[in-house]
MDTraj code that builds the backbone (N, CA, C; nanometers):
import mdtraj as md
import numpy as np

residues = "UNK UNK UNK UNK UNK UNK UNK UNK UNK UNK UNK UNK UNK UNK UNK UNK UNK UNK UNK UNK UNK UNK UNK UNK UNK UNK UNK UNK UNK UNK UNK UNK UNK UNK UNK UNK UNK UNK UNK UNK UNK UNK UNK UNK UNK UNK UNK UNK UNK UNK UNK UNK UNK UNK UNK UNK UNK UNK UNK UNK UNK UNK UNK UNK UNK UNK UNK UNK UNK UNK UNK UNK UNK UNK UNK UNK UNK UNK UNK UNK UNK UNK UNK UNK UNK UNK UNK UNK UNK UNK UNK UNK UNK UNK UNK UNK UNK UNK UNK UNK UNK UNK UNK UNK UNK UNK UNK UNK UNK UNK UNK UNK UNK UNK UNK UNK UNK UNK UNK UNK UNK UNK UNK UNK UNK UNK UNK UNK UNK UNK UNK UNK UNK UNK UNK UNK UNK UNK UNK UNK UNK UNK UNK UNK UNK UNK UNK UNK UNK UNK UNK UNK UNK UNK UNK UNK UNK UNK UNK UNK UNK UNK UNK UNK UNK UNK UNK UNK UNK UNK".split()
xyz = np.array([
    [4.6530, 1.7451, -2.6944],
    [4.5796, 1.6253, -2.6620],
    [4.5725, 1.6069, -2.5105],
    [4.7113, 1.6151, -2.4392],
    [4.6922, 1.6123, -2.2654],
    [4.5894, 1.6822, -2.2370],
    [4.5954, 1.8395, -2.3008],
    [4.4875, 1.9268, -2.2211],
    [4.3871, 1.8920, -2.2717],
    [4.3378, 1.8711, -2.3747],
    [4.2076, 1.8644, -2.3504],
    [4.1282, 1.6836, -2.2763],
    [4.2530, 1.6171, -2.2440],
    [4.2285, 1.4747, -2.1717],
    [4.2013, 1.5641, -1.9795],
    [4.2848, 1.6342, -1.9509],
    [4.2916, 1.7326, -1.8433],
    [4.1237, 1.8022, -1.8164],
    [4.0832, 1.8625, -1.9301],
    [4.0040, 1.9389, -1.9068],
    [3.8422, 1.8835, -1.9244],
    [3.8699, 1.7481, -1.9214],
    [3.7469, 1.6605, -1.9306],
    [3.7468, 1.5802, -1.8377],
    [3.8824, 1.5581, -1.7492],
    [3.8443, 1.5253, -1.6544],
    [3.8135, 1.6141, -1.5445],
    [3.8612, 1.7453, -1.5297],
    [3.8212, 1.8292, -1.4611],
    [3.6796, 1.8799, -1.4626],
    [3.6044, 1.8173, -1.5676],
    [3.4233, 1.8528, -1.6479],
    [3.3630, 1.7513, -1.5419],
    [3.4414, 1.6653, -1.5413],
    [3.3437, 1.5263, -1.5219],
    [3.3491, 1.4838, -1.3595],
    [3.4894, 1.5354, -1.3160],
    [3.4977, 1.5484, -1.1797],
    [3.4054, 1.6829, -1.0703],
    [3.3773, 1.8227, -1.2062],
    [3.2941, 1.8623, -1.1357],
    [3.1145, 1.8242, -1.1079],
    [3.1039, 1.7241, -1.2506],
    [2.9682, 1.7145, -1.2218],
    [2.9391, 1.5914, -1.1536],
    [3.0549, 1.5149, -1.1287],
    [3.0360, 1.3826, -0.9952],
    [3.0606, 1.4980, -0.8263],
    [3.0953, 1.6031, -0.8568],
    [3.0999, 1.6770, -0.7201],
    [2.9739, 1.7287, -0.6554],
    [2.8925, 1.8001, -0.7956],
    [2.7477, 1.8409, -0.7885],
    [2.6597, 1.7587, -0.8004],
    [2.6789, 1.6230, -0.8946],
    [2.5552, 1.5162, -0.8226],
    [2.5963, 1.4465, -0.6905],
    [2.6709, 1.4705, -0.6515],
    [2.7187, 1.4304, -0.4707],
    [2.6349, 1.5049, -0.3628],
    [2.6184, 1.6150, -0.4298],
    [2.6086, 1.7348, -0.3138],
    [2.4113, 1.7410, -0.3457],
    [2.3418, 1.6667, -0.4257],
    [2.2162, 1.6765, -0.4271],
    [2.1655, 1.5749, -0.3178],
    [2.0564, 1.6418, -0.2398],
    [1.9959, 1.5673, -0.1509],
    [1.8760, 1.4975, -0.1979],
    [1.8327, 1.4318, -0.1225],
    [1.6927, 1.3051, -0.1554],
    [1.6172, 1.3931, -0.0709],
    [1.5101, 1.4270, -0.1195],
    [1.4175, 1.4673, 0.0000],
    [1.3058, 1.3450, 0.0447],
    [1.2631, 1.3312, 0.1280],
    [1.1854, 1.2306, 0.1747],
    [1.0430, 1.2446, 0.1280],
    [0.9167, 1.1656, 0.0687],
    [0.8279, 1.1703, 0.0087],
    [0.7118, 1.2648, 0.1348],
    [0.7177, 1.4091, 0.0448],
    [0.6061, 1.4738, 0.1595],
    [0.4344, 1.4117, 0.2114],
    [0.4065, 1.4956, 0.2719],
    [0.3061, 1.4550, 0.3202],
    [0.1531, 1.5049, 0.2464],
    [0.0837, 1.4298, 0.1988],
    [-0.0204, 1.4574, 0.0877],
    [-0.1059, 1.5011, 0.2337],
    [-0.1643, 1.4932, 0.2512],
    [-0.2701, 1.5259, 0.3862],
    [-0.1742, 1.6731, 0.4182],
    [-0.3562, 1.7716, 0.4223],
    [-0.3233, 1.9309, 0.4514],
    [-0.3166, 1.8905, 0.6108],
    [-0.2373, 2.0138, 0.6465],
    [-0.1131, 2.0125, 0.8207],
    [-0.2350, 1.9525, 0.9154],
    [-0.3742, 2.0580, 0.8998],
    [-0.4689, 2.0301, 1.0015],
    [-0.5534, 1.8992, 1.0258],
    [-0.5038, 1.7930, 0.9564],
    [-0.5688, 1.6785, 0.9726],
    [-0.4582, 1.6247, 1.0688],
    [-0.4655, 1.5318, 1.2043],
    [-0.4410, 1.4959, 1.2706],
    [-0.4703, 1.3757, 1.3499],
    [-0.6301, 1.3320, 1.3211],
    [-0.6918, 1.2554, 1.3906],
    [-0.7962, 1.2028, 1.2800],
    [-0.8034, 1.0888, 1.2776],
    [-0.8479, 1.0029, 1.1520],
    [-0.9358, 0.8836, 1.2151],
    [-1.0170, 0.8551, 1.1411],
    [-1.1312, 0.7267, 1.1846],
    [-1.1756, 0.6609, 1.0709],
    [-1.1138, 0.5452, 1.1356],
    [-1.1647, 0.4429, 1.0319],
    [-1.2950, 0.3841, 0.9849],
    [-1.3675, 0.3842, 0.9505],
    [-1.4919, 0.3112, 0.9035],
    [-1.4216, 0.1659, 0.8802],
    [-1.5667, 0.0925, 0.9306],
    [-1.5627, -0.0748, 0.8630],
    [-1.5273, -0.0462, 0.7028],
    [-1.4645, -0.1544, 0.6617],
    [-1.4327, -0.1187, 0.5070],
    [-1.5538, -0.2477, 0.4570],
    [-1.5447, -0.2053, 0.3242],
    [-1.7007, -0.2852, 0.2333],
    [-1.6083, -0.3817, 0.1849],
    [-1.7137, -0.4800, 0.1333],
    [-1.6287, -0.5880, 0.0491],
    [-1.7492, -0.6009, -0.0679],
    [-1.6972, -0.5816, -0.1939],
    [-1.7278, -0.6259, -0.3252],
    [-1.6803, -0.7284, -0.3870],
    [-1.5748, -0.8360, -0.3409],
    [-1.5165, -0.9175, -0.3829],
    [-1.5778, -1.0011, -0.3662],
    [-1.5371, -1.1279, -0.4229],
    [-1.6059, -1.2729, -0.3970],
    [-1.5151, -1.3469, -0.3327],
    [-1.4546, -1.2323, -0.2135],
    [-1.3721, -1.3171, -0.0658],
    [-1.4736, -1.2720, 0.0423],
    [-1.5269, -1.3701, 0.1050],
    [-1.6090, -1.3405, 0.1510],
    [-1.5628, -1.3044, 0.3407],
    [-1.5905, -1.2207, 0.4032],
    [-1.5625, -1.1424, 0.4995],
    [-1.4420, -1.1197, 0.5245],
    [-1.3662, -1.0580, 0.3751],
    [-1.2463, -1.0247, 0.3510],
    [-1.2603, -0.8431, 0.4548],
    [-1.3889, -0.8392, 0.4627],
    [-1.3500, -0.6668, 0.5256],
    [-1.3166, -0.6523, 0.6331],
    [-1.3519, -0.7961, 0.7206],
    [-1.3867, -0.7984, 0.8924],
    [-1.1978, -0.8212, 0.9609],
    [-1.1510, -0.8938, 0.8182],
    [-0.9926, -0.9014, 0.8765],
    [-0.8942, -0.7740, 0.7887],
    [-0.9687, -0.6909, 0.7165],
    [-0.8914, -0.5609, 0.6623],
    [-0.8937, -0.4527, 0.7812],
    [-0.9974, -0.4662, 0.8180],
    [-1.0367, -0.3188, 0.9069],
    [-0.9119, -0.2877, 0.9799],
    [-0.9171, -0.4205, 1.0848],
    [-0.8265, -0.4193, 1.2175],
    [-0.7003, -0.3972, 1.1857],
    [-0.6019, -0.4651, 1.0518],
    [-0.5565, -0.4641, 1.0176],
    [-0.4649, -0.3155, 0.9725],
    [-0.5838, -0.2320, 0.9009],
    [-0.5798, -0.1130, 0.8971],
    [-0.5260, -0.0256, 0.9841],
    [-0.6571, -0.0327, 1.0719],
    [-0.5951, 0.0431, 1.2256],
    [-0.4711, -0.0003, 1.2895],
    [-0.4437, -0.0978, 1.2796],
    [-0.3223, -0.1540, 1.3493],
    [-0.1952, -0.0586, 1.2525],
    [-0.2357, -0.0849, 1.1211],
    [-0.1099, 0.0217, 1.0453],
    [-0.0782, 0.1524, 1.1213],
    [-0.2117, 0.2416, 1.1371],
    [-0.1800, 0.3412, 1.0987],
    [-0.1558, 0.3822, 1.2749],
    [-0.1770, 0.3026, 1.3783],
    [-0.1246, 0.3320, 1.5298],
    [-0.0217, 0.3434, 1.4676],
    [0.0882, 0.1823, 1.4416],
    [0.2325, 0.1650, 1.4119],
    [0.2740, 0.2597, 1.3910],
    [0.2536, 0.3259, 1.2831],
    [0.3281, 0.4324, 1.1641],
    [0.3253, 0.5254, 1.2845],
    [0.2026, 0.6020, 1.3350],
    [0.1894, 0.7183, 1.4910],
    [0.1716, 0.8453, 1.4345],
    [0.2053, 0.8711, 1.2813],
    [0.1628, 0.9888, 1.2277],
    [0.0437, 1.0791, 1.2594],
    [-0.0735, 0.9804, 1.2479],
    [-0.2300, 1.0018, 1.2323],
    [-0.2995, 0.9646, 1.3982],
    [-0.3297, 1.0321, 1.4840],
    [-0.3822, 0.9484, 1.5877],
    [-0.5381, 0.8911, 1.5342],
    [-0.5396, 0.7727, 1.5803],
    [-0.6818, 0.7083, 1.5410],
    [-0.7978, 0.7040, 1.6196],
    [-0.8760, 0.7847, 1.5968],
    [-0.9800, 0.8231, 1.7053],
    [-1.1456, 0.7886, 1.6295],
    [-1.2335, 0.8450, 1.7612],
    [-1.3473, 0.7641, 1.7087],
    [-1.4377, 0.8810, 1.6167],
    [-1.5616, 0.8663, 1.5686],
    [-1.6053, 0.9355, 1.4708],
    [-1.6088, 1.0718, 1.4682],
    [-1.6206, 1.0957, 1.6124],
    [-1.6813, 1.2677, 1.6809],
    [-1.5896, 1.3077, 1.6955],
    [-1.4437, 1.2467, 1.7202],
    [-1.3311, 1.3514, 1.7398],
    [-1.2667, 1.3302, 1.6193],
    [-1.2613, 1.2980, 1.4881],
    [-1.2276, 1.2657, 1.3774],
    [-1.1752, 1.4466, 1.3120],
    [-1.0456, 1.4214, 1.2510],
    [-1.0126, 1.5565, 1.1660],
    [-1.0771, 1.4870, 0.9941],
    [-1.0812, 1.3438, 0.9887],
    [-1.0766, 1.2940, 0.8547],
    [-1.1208, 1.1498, 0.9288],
    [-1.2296, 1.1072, 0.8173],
    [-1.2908, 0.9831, 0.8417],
    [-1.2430, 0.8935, 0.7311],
    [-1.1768, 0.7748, 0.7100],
    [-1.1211, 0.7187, 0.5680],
    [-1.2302, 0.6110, 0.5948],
    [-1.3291, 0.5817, 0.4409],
    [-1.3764, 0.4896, 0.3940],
    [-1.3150, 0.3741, 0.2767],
    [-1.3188, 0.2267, 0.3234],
    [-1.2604, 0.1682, 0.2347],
    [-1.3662, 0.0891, 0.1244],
    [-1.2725, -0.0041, 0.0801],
    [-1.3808, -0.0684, -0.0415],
    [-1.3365, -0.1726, -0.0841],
    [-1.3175, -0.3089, -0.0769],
    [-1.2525, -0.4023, -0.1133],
    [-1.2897, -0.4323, -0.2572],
    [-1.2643, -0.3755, -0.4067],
    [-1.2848, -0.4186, -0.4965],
    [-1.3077, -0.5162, -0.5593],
    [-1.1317, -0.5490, -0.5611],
    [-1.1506, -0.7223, -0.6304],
    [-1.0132, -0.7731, -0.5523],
    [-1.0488, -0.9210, -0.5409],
    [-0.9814, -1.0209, -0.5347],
    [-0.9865, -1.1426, -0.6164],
    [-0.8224, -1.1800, -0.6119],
    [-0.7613, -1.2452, -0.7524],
    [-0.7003, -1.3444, -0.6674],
    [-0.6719, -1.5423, -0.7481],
    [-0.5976, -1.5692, -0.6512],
    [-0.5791, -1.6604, -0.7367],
    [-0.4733, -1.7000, -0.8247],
    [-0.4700, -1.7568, -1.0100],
    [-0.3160, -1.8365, -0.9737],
    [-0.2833, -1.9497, -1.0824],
    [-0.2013, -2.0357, -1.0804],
    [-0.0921, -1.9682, -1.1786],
    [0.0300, -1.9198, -1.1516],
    [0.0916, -1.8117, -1.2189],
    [0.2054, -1.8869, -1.2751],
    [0.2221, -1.9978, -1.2175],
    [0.3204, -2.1025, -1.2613],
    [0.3333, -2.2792, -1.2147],
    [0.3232, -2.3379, -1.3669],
    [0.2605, -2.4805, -1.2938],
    [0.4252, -2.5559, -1.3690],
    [0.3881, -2.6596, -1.3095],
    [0.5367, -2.7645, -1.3213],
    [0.5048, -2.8552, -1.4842],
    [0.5902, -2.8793, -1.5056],
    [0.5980, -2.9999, -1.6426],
    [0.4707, -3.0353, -1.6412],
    [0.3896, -3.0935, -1.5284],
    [0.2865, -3.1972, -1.5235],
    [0.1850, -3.1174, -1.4650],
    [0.2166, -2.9999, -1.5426],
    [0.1046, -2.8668, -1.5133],
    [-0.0057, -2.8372, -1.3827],
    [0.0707, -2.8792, -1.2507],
    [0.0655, -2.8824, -1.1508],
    [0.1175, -2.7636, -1.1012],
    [-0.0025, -2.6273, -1.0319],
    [0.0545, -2.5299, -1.0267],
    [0.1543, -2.5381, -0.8854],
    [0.2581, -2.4625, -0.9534],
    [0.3591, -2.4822, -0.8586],
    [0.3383, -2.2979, -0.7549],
    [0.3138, -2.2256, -0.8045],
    [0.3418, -2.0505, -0.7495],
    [0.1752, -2.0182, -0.7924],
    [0.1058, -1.9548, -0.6635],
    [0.0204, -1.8790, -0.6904],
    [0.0183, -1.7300, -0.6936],
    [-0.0365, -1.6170, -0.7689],
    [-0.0530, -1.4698, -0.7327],
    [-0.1802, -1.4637, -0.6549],
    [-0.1770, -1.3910, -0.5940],
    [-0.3123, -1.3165, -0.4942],
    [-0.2633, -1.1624, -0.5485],
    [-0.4257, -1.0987, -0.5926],
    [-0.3975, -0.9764, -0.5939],
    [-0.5471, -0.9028, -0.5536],
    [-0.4888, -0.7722, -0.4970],
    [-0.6173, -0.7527, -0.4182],
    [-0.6256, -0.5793, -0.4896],
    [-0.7317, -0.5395, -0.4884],
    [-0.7364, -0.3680, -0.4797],
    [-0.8407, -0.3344, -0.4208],
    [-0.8246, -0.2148, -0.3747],
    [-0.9205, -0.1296, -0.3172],
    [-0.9020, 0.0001, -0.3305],
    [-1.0602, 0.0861, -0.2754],
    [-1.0634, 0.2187, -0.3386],
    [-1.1054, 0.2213, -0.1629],
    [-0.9933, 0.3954, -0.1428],
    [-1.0197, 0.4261, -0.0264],
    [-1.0386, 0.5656, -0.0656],
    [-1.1344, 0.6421, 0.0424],
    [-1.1608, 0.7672, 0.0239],
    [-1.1500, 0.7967, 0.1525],
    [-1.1300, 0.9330, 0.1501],
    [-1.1045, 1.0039, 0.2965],
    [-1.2630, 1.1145, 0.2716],
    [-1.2797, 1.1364, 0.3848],
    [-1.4187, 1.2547, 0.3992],
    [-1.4469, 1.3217, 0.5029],
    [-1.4414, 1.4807, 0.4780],
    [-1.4753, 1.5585, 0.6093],
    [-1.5505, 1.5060, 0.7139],
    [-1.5304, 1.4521, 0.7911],
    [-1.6470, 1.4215, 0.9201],
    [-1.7891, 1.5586, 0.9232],
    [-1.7522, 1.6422, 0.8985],
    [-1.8636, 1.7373, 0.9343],
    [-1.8974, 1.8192, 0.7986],
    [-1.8893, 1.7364, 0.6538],
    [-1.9530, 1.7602, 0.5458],
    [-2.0972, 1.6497, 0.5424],
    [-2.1971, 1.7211, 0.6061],
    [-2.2977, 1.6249, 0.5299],
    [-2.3772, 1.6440, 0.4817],
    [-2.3285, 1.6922, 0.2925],
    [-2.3855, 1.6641, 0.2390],
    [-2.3348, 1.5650, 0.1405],
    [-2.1731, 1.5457, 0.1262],
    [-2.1093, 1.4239, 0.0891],
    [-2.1130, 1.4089, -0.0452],
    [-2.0670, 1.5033, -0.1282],
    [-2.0754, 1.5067, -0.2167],
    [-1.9201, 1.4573, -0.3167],
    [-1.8463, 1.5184, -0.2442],
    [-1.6637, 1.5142, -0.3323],
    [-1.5661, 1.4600, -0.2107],
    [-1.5049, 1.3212, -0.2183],
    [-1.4286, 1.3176, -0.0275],
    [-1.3372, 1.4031, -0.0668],
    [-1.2512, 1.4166, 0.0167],
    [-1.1018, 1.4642, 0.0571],
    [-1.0421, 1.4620, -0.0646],
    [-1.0074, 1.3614, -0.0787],
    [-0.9346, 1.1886, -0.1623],
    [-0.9727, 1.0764, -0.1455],
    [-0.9680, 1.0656, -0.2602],
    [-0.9862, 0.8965, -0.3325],
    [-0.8930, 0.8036, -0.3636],
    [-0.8661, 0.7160, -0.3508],
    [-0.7266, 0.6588, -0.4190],
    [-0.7598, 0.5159, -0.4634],
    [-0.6858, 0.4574, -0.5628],
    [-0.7076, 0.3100, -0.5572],
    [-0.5635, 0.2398, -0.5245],
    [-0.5862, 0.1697, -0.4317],
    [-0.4727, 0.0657, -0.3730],
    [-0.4938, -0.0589, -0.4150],
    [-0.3448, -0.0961, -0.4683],
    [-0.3179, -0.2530, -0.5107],
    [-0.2526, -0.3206, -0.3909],
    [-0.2281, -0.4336, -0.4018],
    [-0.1612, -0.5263, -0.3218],
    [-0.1274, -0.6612, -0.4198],
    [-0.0116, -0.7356, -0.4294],
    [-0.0159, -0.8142, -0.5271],
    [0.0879, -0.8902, -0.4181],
    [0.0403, -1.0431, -0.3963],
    [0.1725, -1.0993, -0.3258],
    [0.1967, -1.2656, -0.4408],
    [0.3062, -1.3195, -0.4128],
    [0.3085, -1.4566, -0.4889],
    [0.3623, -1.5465, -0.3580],
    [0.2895, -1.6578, -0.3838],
    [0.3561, -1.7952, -0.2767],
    [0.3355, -1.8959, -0.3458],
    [0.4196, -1.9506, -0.2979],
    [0.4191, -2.1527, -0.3728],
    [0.3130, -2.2215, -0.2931],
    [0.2614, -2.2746, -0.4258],
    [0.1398, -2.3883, -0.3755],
    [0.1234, -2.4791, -0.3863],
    [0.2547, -2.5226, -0.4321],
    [0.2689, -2.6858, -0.4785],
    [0.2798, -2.7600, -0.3317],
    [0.1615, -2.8341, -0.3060],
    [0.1767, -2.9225, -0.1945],
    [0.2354, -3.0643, -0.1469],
    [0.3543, -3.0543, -0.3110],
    [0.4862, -3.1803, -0.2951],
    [0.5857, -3.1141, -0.2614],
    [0.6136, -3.0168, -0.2522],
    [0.7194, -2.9272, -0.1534],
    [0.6820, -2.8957, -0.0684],
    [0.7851, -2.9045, 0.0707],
    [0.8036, -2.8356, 0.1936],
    [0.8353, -2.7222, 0.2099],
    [0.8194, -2.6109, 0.1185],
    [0.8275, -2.4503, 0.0936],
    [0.6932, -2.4439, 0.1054],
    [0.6000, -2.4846, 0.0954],
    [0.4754, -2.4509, 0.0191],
    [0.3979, -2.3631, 0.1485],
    [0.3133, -2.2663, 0.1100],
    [0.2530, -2.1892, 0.2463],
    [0.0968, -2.2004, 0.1491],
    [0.0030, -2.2394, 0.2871],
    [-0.1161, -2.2310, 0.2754],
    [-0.1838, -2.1316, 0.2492],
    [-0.3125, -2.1429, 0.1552],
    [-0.3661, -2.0609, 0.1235],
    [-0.3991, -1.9198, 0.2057],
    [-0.4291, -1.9887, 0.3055],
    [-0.4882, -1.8949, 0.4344],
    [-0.3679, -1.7796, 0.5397],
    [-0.2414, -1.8975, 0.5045],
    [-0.1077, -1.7883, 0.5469],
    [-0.0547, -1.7066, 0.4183],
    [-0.0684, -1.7474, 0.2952],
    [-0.0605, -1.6037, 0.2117],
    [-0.2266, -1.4894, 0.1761],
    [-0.2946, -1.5446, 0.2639],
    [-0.4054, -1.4475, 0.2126],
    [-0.3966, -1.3457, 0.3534],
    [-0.3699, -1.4004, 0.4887],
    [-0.3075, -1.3017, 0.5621],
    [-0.1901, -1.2119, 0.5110],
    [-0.1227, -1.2553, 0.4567],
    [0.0523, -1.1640, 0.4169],
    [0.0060, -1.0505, 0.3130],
    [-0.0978, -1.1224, 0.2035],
    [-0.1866, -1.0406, 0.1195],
    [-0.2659, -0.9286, 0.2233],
    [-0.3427, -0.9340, 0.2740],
    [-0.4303, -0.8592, 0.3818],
    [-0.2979, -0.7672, 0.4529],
    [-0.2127, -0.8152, 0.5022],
    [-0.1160, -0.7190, 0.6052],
    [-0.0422, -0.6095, 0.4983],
    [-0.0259, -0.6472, 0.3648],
    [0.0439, -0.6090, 0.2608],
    [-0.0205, -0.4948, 0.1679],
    [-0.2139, -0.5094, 0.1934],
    [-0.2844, -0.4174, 0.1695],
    [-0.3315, -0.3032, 0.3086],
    [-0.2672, -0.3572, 0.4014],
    [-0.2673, -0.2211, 0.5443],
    [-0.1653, -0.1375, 0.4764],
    [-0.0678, -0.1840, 0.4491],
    [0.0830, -0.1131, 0.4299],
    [0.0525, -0.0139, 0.3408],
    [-0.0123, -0.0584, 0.2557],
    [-0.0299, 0.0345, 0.0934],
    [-0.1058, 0.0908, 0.1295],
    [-0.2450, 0.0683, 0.2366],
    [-0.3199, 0.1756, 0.1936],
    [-0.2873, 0.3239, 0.3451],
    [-0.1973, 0.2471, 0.4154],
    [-0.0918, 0.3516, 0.5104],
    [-0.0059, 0.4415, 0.4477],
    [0.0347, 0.4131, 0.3693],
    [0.1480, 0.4856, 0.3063],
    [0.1182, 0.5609, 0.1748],
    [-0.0333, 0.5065, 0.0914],
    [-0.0271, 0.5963, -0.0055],
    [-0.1336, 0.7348, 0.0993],
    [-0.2109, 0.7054, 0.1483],
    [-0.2679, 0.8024, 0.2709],
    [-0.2370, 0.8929, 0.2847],
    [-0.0831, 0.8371, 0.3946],
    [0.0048, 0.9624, 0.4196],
    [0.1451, 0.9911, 0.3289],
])
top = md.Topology()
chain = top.add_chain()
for i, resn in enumerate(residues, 1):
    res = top.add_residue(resn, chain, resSeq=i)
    for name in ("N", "CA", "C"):
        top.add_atom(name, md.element.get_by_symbol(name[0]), res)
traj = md.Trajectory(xyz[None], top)
């Protein structure tokens, strides 16, 4: 009975030794080596937020300086041109109080971004395509002093869809 109490812990101590010794590798890089220099296009808006594209764009670019991966250049020196697309926007009462007074709103946003050879024109298949979500929640009950305005969670929403569409990219 000892030995085989012995020889199960010696089982179990080797396989806490070998899941120790496994590394995380860091999420590679989807973009082939020779892309380097990227240009943004104005992004479209299909939503019924209306000049939701004019505060995505900048937004955008501002990501992808930060990050420094991608230098952001203008159309002619472009390795990859990314086009966006503001799908849909959502902005719904997700939780209301006793006196059905919404207390928490969701904002949710998506978009379809495509990347495209600068010097394919005939434009048929981009790079990549992707669809990006963004989903944020804030309180909107305006009898609490927590509460953030529409317009400061539809920025946090907007900064929250740079992020996503930075990171699923690269």
């Amino acid at each position: 009975m000892r030995r085989v109490a012995l020889q199960t812990l010696m089982v179990g101590l080797c396989i806490v030794a070998l899941a120790s010794c496994a590394t995380v590798t860091p999420p590679s890089r989807t973009l082939p080596s020779y892309i380097k220099r990227i240009y943004i296009a104005e992004f479209r808006n299909s939503s019924r937020l209306p000049g939701a594209q004019a505060d995505l764009t900048p937004l955008v670019v501002d990501e992808f300086l930060s990050d420094g991966r991608l230098e952001v250049v203008q159309n002619e020196r472009a390795d990859v041109r990314l086009e966006g697309r503001i799908k849909t926007f959502r902005d719904y009462a997700s939780a209301t109080s006793g006196d059905r007074f919404p207390l928490v709103n969701t904002m949710e946003m998506e978009c379809v971004v495509e990347l495209w050879d600068p010097y394919d024109r005939d434009r048929v298949v981009p790079v990549a395509r992707y669809s990006v979500p963004a989903v944020i929640q804030y309180f909107s009950d305006t009898r609490r002093s927590i509460e953030e305005t529409q317009t400061e969670a539809l920025e946090r929403l907007m900064r929250q869809m740079a992020k996503n569409i930075v990171s699923t990219v690269l």
